[in-house]
C-alpha positions as CSV (number, residue, x, y, z in Angstrom):
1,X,2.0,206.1,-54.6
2,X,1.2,206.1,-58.5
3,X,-1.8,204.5,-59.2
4,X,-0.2,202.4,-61.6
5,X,1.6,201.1,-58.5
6,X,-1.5,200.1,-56.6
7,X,-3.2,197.8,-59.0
8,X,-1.1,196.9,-61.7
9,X,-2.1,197.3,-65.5
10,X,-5.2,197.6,-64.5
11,X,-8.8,197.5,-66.6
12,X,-9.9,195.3,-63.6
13,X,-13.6,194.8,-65.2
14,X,-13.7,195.4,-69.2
15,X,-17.2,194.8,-69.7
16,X,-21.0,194.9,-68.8
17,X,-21.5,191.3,-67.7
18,X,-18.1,191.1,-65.9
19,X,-19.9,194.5,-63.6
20,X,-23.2,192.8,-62.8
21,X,-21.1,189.6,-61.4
22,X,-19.4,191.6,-59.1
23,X,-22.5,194.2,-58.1
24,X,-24.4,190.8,-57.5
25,X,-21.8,189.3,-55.4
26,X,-21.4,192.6,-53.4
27,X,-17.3,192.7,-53.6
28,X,-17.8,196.1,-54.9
29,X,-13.7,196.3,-54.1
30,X,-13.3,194.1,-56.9
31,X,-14.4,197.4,-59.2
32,X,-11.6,199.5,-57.8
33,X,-8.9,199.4,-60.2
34,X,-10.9,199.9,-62.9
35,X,-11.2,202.3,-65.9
36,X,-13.4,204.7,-67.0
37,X,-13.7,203.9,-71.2
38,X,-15.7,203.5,-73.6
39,X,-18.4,201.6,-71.7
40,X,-18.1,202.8,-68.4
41,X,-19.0,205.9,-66.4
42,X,-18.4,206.5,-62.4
43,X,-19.8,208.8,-59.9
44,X,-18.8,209.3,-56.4
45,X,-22.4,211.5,-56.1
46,X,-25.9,211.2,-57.1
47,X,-26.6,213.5,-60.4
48,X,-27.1,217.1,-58.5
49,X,-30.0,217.2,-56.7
50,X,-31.8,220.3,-54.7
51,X,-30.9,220.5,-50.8
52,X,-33.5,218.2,-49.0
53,X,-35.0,216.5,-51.7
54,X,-34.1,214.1,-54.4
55,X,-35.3,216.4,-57.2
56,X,-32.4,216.8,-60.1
57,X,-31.3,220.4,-60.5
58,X,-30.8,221.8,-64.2
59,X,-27.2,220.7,-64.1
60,X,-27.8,217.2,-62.8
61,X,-30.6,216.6,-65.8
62,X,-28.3,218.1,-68.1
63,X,-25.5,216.2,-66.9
64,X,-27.5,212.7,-67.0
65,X,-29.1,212.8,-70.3
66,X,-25.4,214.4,-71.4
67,X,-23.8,210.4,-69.8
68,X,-26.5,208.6,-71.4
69,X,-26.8,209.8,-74.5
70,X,-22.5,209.6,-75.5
71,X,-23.0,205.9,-74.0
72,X,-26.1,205.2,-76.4
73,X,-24.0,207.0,-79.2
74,X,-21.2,204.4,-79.3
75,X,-21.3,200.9,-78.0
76,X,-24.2,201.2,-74.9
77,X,-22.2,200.7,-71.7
78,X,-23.1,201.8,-67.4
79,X,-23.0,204.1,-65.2
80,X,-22.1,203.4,-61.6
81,X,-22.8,205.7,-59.0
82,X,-21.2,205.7,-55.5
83,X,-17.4,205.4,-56.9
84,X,-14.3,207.7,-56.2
85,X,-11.9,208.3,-59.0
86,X,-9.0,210.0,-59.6
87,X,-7.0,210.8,-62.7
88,X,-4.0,208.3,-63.4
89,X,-1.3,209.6,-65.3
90,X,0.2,206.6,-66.4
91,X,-2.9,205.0,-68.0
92,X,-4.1,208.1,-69.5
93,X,-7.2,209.1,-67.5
94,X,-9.9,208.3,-64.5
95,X,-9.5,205.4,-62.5
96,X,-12.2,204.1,-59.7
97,X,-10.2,204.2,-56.8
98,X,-13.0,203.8,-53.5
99,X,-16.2,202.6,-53.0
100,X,-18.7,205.5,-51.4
101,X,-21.7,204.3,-50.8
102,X,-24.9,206.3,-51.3
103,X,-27.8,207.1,-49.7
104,X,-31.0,205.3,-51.3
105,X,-33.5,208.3,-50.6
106,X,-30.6,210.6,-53.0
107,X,-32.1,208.5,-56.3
108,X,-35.8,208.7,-57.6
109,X,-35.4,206.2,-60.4
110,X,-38.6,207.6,-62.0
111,X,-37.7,210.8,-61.9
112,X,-34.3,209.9,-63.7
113,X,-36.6,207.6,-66.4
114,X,-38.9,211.0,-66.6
115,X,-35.7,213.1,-67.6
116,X,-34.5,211.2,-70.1
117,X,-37.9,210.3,-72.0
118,X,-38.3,214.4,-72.0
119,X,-34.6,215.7,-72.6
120,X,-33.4,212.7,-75.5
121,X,-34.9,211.8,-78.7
122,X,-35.2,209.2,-79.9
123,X,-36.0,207.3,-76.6
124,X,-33.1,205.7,-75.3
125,X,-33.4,202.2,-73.7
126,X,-32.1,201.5,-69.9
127,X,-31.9,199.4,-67.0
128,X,-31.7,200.8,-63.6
129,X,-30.7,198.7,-60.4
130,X,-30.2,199.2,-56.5
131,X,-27.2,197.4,-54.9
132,X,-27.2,197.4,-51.0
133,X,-24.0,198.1,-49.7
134,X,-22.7,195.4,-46.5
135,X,-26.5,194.1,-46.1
136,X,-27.6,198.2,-45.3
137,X,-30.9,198.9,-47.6
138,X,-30.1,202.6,-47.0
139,X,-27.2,202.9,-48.6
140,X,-25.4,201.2,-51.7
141,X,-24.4,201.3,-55.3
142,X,-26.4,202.6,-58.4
143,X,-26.7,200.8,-62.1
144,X,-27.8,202.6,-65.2
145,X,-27.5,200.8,-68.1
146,X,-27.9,202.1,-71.1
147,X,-28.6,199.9,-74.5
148,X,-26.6,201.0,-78.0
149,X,-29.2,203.1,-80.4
150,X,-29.0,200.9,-83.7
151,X,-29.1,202.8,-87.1
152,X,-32.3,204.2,-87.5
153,X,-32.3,205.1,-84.1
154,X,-29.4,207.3,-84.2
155,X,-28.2,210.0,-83.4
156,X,-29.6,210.4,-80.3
157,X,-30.0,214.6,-80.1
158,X,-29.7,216.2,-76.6
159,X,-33.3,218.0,-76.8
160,X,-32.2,220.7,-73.7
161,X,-29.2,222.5,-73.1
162,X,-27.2,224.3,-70.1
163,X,-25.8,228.3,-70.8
164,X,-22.6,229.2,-68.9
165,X,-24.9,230.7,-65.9
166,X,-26.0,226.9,-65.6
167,X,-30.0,227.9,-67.0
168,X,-31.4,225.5,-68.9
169,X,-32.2,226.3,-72.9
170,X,-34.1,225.4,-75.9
171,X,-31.0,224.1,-77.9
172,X,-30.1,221.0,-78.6
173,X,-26.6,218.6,-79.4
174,X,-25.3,215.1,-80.5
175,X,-22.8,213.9,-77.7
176,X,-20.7,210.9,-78.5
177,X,-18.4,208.6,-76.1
178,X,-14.9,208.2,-77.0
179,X,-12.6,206.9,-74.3
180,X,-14.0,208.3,-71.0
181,X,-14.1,211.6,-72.7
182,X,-17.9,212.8,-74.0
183,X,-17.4,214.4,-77.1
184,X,-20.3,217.0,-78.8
185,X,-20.3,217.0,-82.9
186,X,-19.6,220.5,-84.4
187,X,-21.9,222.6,-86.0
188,X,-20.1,221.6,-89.3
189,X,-20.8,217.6,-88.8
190,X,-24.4,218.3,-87.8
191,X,-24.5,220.5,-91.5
192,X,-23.2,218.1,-93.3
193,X,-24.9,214.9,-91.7
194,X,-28.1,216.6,-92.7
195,X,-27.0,218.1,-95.9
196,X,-26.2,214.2,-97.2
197,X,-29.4,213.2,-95.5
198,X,-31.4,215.3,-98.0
199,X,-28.9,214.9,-101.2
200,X,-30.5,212.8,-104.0
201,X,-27.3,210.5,-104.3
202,X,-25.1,210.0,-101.7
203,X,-21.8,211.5,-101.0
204,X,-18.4,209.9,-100.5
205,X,-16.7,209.8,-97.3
206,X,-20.4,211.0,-95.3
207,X,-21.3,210.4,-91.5
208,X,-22.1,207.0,-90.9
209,X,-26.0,206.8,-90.4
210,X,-26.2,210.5,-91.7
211,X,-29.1,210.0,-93.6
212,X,-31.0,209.4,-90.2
213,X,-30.3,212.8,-89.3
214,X,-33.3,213.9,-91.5
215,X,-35.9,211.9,-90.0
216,X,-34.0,213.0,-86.0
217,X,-34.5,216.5,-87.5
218,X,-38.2,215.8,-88.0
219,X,-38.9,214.4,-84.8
220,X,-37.1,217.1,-83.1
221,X,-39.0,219.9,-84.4
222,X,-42.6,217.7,-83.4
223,X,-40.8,217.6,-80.2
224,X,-40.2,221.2,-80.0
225,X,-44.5,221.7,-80.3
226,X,-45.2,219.7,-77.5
227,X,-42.9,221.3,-75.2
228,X,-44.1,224.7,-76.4
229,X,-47.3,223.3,-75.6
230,X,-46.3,222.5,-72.0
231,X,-44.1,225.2,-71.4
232,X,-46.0,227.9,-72.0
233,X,-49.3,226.5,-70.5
234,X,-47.3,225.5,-67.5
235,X,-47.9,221.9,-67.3
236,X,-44.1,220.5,-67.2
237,X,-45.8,218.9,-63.6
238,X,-49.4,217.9,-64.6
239,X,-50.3,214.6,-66.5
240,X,-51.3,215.7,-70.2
241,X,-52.4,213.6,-72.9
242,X,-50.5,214.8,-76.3
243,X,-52.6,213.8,-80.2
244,X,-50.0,214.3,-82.7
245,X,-50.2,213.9,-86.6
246,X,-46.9,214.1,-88.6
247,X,-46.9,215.1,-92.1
248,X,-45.3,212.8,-94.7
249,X,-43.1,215.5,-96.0
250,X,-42.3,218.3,-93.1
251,X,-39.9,220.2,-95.8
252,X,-43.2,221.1,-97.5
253,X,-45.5,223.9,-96.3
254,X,-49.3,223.7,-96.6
255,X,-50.2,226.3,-99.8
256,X,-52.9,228.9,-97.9
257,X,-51.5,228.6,-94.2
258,X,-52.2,231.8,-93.2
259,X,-55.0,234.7,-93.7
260,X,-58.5,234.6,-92.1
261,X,-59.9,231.9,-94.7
262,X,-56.2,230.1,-94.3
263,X,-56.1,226.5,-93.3
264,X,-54.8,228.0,-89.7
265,X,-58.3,229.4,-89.1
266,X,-60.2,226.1,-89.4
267,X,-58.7,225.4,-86.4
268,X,-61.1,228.3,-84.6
269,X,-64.3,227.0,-86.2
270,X,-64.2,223.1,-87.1
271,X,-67.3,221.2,-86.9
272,X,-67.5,219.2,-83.9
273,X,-69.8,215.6,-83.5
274,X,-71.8,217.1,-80.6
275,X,-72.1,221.3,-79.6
276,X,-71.6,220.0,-75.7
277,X,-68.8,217.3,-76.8
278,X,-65.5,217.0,-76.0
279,X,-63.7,218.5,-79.0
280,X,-61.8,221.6,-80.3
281,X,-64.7,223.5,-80.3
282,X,-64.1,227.4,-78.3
283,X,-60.8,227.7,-79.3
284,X,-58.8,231.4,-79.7
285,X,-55.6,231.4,-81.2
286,X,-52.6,233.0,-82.2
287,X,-49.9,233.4,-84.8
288,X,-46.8,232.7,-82.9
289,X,-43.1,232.4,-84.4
290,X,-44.9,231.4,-87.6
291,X,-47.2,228.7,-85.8
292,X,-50.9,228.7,-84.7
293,X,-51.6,228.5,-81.1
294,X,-55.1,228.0,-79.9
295,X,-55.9,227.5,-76.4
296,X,-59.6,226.6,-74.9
297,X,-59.8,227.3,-71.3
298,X,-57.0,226.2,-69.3
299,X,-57.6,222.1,-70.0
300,X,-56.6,221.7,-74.3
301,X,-53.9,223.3,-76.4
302,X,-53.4,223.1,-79.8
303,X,-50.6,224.2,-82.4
304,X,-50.8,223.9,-86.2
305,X,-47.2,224.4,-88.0
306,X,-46.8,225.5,-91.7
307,X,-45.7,222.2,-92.7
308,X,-49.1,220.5,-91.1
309,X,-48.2,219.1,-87.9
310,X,-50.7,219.1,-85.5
311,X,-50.4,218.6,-81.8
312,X,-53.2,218.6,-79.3
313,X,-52.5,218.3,-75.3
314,X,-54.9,217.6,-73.3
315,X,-55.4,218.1,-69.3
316,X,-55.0,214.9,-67.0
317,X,-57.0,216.8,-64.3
318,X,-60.7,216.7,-62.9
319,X,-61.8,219.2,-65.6
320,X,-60.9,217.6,-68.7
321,X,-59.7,213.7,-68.8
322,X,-61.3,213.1,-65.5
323,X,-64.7,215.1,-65.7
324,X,-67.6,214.5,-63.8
325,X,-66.8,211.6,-61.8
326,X,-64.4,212.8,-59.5
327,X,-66.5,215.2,-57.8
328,X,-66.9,212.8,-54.5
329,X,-63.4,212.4,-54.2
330,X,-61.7,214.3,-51.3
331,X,-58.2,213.8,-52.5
332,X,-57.1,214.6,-56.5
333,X,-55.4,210.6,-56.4
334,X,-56.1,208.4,-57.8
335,X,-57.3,210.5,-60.8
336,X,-60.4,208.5,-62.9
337,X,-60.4,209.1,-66.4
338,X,-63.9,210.0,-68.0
339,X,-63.4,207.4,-70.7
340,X,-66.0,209.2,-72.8
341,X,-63.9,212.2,-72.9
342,X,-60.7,210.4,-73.8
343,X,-62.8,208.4,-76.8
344,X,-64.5,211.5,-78.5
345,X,-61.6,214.0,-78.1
346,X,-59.4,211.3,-79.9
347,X,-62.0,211.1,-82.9
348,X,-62.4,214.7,-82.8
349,X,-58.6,214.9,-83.4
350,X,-58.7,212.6,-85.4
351,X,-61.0,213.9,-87.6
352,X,-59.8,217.5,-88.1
353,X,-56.7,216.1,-89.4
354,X,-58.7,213.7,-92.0
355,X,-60.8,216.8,-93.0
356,X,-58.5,220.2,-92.7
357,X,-55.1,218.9,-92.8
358,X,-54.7,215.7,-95.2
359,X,-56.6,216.6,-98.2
360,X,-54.4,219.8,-98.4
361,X,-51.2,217.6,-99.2
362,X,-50.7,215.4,-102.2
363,X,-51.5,211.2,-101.4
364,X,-48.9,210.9,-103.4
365,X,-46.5,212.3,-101.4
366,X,-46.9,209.4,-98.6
367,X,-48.9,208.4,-95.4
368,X,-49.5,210.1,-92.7
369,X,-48.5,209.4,-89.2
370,X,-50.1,209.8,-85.6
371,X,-48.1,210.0,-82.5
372,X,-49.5,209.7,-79.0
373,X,-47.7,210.5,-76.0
374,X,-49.1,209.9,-72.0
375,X,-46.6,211.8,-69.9
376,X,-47.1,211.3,-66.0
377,X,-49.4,209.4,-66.1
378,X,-48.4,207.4,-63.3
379,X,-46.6,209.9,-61.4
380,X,-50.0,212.1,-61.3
381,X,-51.9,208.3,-60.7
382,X,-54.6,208.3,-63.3
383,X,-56.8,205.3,-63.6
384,X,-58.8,204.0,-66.4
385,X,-61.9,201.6,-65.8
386,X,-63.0,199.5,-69.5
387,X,-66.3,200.6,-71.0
388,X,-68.2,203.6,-70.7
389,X,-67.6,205.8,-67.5
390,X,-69.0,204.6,-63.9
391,X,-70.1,205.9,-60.6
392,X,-66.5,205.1,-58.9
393,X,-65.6,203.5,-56.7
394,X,-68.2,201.0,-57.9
395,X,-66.1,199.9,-60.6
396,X,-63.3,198.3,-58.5
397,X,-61.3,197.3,-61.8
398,X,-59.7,200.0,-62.8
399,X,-56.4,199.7,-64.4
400,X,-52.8,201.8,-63.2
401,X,-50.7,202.8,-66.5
402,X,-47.4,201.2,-66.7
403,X,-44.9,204.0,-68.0
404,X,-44.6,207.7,-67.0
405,X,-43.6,209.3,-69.9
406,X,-44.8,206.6,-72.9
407,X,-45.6,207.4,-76.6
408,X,-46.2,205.0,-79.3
409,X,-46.6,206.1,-83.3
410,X,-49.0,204.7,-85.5
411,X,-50.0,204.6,-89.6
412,X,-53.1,206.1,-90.7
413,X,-55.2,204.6,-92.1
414,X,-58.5,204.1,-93.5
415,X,-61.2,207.0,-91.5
416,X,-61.1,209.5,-88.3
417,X,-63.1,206.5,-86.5
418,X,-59.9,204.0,-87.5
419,X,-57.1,206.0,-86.7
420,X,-59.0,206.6,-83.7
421,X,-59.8,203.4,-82.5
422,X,-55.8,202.5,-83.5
423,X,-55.0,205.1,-81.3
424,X,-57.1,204.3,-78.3
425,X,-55.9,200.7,-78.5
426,X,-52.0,201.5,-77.9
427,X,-53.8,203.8,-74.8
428,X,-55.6,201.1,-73.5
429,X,-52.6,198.5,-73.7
430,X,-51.1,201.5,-71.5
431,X,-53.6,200.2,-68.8
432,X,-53.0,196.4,-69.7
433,X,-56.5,197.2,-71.1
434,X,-57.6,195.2,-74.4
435,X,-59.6,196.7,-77.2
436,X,-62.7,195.5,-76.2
437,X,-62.5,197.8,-73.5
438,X,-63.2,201.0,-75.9
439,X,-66.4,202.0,-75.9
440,X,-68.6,203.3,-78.6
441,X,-66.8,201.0,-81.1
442,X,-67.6,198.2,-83.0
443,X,-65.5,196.9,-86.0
444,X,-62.6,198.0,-84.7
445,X,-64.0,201.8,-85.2
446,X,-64.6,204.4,-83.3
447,X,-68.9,205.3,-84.3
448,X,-69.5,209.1,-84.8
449,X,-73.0,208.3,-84.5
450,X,-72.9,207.0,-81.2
451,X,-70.7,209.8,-79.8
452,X,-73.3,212.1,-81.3
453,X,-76.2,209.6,-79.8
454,X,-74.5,211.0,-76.3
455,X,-76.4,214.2,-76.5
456,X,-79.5,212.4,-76.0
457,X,-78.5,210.7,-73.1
458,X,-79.2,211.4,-69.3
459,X,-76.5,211.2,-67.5
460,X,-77.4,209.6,-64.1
């Protein structure tokens, strides 16, 4: 029998408030009937996952951030997992057609969040939600909602891509919902978004939002450091703490990036506050595909670019971010972070951007920018205390983060100690710390003399 037959015109649910009515109310036949549009994505499956565990394969990554971002793309809309559909003819594509409920253990909501905030830029906001299926808790329905990018958040660009052997790859593409069809712009629209992005007058009959594309290119290449960072240290799993600082203008390349006495090099011998600090002291690096790569022991990365971004990644482990005061603890969870470590190698960041990066560009050409990123945090349960660091457990305050994969971008402005301080304020928050939990500040300022006051110090 033609589906057309079974149920009518059909278009049973049209929108997003209509679904969540009938998920709450558990008459999840009331969705069969219904098309896929727009708005509205089913799945009789999870996103593929490995045999035995709810771990998403390459294709199930690729295929969720590929749904998300064509629903972010056009109007925002759901995606509902645990419904059958099958292609109708007669109103000119899929229609839900069953209800197959799915078991819970299948879904790792985090792990879906910690996909997306790694394969999408910019981030893209969603809403996930369980729905028990005839009063089981084991098996049900799955919501993803997913909240329309306004303008300056658009396009939202696919970071990773799949080949035709299903591998994933360092590419990346702008997918777009139309119907229940994703649609991928060319490599023509993609030109000529960004060609009218960096036009001085704009040009009749351009991509709506085009001029976006600049700032998504941008952003996608400061991406591109940190995962080069990761990737090639091998730390896709750890929790890492990533220091960016964003040029005003990353078309323009520093004058003097390379040679020995080329701004590159001051990477291998800045100045650090204290010989025995935490800083970016004991570096060796590397010309690599035109950046610098410097490495200090297997805990901090660096990479300078030609244009003057500078990204620094730092270890989550008992070595770096948690040094010292996790020796008594049998187990590497909950991790403590060594608050003095995460203060000074901020500043110290901080710094060699105020003194080796900024005055080699023109004020004039506009503010910097820092970005800070905390990826696993939670996953990798790191825990931050306020103040200077403790004998743990002793200090029975210490705060969980609340986001896996978070990031926040902030002005500079004024000194190292500032930007800092600005910096470690957005961490802290991370913690539902304040900013009277930062030590060695006072004014709102991270103090370079009492990071250097730490050498004289006994530790007890």
């Amino acid at each position: 029998m033609a589906l057309l037959e079974r149920w009518g015109k059909c278009a049973v649910i049209s929108n997003e408030a209509d679904l969540r009515k009938v998920l709450a109310s558990s008459d999840y036949s009331a969705i069969v009937g219904t098309r896929e549009g727009d708005w509205i994505e089913f799945h009789r499956e999870p996103y593929q996952i490995e045999d035995g565990a709810a771990k998403l394969t390459p294709k199930g990554k690729w295929e969720l951030r590929k749904d998300v971002a064509s629903l972010a793309m056009r109007f925002g809309g759901c995606i509902v997992l645990g419904v059958r559909t099958d292609n109708s003819p007669e109103l000119g594509g899929d229609v839900a057609v069953g209800i197959s409920p799915i078991p819970r253990n299948l879904i790792d909501p985090s792990a879906y969040r910690a996909v997306l905030m790694d394969g999408l830029f910019p981030r893209v906001e969603i809403e996930m939600s369980w729905h028990s299926s005839d009063g089981s808790t084991e098996k049900g329905l799955f919501l993803i909602s997913v909240a329309v990018q306004e303008g300056h958040r658009r396009p939202v660009i696919v970071k990773r891509m799949m080949d035709e052997s299903g591998k994933e790859i360092r590419a990346f593409g702008i997918a777009e919902r139309y119907g229940d069809q994703t649609n991928w712009w060319s490599a023509e629209e993609i030109h000529h978004a960004m060609r009218v992005a960096t036009s001085p007058t704009p040009e009749a009959g351009s991509l709506p939002e085009s001029r976006h594309a600049l700032v998504a290119s941008a952003n996608f290449k400061a991406d591109e450091a940190i995962d080069d960072l990761e990737e090639r240290n091998e730390w896709g799993e750890q929790a890492v703490y990533v220091i960016q600082a964003l040029p005003p203008d990353p078309r323009r390349e520093l004058d003097d990036f390379y040679g020995l006495s080329g701004v590159a090099s001051r990477l291998l011998n800045f100045p650090a506050l204290r010989y025995h600090g935490f800083s970016l002291r004991g570096f060796r690096g590397t010309f690599q595909e035109g950046s610098f790569v410097a490495d200090r022991a297997e805990d901090v990365s660096a990479r300078l670019d030609p244009d003057g971004t500078f990204t620094a990644m730092a270890l989550g482990d008992p070595e770096f971010l948690g040094w010292s005061i996790n020796k008594d603890q049998r187990d590497s969870k909950p991790l403590r972070i060594n608050s003095t470590v995460l203060v000074e190698f901020t500043l110290e960041c901080c710094r060699f951007v105020r003194l080796s990066l900024m005055p080699e560009i023109d004020p004039m050409a506009g503010p910097w920018s820092f970005r800070v990123q905390c990826r696993r945090f939670v996953y990798r349960q790191l825990r931050l205390a306020p103040g200077p660091p403790r004998s743990f457990p002793s200090v029975p305050m210490s705060a969980e983060p609340q986001s896996d994969f978070w990031e926040k971008y902030i002005l500079a402005e004024g000194d190292a100690g500032r930007d800092a301080f600005n910096i470690l304020t957005r961490v802290y928050g991370l913690f539902g710390l304040g900013r009277e939990a930062i030590p060695y500040s006072e004014n709102d300022t991270v103090m370079e003399e009492a990071i250097r006051e730490l050498d004289f110090i006994i530790p007890p």
